[in-house]
C-alpha positions in Angstrom: -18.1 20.5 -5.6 -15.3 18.3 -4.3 -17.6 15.1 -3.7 -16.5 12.3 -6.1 -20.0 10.6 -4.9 -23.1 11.5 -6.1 -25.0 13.9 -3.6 -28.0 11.7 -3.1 -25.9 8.8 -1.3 -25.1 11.3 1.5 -26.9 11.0 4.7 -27.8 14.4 6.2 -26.7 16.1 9.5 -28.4 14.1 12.0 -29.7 16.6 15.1 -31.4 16.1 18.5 -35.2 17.4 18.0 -36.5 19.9 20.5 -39.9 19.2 19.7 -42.3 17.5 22.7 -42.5 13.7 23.0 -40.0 11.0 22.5 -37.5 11.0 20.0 -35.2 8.4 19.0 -31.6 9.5 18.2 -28.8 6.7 16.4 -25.2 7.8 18.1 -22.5 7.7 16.4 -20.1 5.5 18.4 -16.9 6.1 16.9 -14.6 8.7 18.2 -14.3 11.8 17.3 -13.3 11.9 13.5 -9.7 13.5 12.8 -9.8 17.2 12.3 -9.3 19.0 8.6 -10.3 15.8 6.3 -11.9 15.3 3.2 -14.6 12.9 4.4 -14.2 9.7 2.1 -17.6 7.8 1.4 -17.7 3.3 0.9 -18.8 2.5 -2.6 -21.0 0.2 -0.3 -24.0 3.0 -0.8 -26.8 3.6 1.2 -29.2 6.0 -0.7 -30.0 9.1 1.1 -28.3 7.1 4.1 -24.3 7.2 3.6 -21.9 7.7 5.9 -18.8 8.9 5.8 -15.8 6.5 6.3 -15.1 7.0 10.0 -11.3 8.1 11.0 -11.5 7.4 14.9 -11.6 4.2 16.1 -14.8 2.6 17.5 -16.0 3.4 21.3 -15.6 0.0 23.6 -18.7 -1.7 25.5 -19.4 -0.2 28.9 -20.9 2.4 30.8 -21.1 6.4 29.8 -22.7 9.4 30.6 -24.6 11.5 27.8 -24.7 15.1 29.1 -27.3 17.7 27.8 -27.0 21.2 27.8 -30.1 23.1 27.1 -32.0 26.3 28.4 -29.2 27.2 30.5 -29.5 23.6 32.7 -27.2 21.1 32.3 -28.6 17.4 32.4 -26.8 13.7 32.8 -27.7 10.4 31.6 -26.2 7.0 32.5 -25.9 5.1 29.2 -24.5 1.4 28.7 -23.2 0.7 25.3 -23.3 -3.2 24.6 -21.9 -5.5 22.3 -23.6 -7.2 19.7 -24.4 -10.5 21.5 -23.9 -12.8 18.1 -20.4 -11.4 18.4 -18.2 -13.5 21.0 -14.6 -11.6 20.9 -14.0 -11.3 24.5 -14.0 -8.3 26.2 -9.4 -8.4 27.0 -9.3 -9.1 23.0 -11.8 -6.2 22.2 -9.8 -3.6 24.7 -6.3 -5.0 22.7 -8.3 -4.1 19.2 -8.9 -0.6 21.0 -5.9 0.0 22.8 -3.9 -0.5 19.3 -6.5 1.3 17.4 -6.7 4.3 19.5 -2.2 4.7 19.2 -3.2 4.6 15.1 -5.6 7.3 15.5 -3.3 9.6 18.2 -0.4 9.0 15.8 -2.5 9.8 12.8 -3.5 13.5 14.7 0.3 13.9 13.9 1.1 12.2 10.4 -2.3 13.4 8.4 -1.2 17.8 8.3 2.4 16.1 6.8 0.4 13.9 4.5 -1.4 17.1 2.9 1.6 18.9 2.5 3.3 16.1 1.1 0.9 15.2 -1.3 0.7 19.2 -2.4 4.4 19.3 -2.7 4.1 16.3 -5.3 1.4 17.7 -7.2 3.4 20.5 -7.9 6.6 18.7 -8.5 4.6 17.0 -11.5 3.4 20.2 -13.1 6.9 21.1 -13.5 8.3 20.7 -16.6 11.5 18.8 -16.4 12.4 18.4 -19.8 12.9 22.1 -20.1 13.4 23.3 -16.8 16.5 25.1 -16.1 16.4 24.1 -12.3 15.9 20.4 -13.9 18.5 18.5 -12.0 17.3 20.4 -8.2 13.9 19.5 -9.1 14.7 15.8 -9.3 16.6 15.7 -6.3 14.4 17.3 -4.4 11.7 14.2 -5.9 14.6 11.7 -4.8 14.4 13.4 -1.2 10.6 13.0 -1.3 10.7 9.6 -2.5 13.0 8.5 0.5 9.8 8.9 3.1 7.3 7.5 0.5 6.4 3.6 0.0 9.4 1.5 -1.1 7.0 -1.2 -2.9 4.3 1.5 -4.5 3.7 0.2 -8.0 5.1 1.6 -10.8 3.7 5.0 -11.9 2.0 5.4 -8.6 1.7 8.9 -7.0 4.3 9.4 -3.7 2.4 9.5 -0.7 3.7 9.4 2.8 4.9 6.2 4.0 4.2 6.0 8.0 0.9 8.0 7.3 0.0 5.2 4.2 1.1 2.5 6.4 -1.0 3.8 9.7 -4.1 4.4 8.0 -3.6 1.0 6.2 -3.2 -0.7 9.8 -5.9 1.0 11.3 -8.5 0.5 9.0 -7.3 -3.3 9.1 -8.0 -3.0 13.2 -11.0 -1.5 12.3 -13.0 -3.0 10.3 -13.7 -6.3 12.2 -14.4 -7.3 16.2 -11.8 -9.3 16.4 -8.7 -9.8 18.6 -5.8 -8.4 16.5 -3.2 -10.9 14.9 0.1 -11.0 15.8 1.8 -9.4 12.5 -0.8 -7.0 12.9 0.4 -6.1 16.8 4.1 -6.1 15.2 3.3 -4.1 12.5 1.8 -1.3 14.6 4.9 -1.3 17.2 6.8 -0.7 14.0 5.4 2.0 12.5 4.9 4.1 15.7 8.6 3.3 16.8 9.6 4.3 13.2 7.1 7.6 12.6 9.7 10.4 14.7 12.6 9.7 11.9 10.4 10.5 9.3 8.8 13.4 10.8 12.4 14.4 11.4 13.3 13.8 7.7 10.1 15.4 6.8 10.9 18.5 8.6 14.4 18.3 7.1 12.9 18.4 3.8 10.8 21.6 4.8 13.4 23.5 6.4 16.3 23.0 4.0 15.6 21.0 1.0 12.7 23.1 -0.3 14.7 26.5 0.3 17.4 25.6 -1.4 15.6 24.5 -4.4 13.1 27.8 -4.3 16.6 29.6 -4.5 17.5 27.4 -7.5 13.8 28.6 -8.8 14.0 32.3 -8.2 17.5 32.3 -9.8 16.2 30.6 -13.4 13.5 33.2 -13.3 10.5 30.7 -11.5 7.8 30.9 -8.7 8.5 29.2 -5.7 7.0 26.2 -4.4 4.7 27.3 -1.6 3.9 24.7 1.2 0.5 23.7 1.1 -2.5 21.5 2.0 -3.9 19.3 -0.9 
């Protein structure tokens, strides 16, 4: 009910067949995707065949095992995983693309449960009716304290989000979405953001553990609900 796609560009649950004979089975080869997500599908549709954007960071060439558990035996298979040989990135530049990929997606583990909370805790700032509310002036600070861990250059009219989350899922998809070694604005621009994420983490937590209890006191004393913390 959620989907903003239409059902039929959705490719189905891909499983293993037990039936006898050979089988052949595409792999996924992206790490596993980050828990609790609302998958997000490309506009670049595949009928019946879609995929969901991926959130972990693609596997690097060389050798893996593929274990099998079944019928109470437990079996083990070498398996290489090449490159696409029209692709010449060397194999240093393609472990740099991981390495800085891999930080993004460790770091986003951490930044994505804030980022649904945060954008909750917007949603219900806006249905608050500031015009008439007698907790008016707490409301708006507590948007001022919000906006101070949100984008600086968002456009105009633009819903908060969460800055180091926006900024690492902008970087990795940048990392991600070509085989290529990663420029250097790029490199600094990661550095940044995961030296930077722990101050506002703390501020976030600030912001949980004193800002919003102060204002649901302001709330309860005009007569209002409190603002739960919640996932969007």
């Amino acid at each position: 009910k959620e989907l903003r796609v239409p059902e039929y560009w959705l490719r189905p649950a891909r499983t293993l067949s037990n039936a006898v004979g050979w089988h052949r089975f595409l792999w996924d080869v992206h790490y596993t995707p980050l828990p609790n997500l609302k998958p997000e599908f490309p506009i670049a549709a595949i009928y019946r065949n879609t995929a969901p954007e991926p959130t972990g960071p693609w596997a690097l060439p060389g050798d893996y095992v593929v274990t099998l558990n079944a019928g109470g035996k437990t079996l083990t298979q070498k398996l290489v995983l090449k490159m696409d040989p029209r692709v010449k990135t060397s194999n240093a530049e393609l472990a740099m693309q991981f390495d800085l990929s891999k930080k993004l997606y460790d770091l986003r583990m951490t930044l994505e449960p804030i980022g649904k909370q945060f954008d909750a805790l917007v949603e219900e700032m806006a249905k608050r009716n500031l015009a008439e509310n007698p907790a008016e002036n707490e409301i708006a600070a507590f948007v001022a304290r919000l906006e101070e861990i949100a984008p600086s250059n968002r456009r105009s009219g633009s819903p908060l989000t969460f800055d180091e989350l926006t900024r690492a899922q902008r970087l990795f998809a940048t990392l991600q979405e070509v085989d290529a070694a990663p420029r250097g604005s790029v490199k600094t621009a990661v550095a940044q953001v995961i030296e930077e994420a722990p101050a506002a983490t703390a501020k976030w937590k600030k912001i949980v553990e004193e800002d919003l209890p102060a204002l649901n006191q302001r709330l309860r004393a005009a007569g209002q609900s409190a603002v739960e913390l919640k996932n969007r």
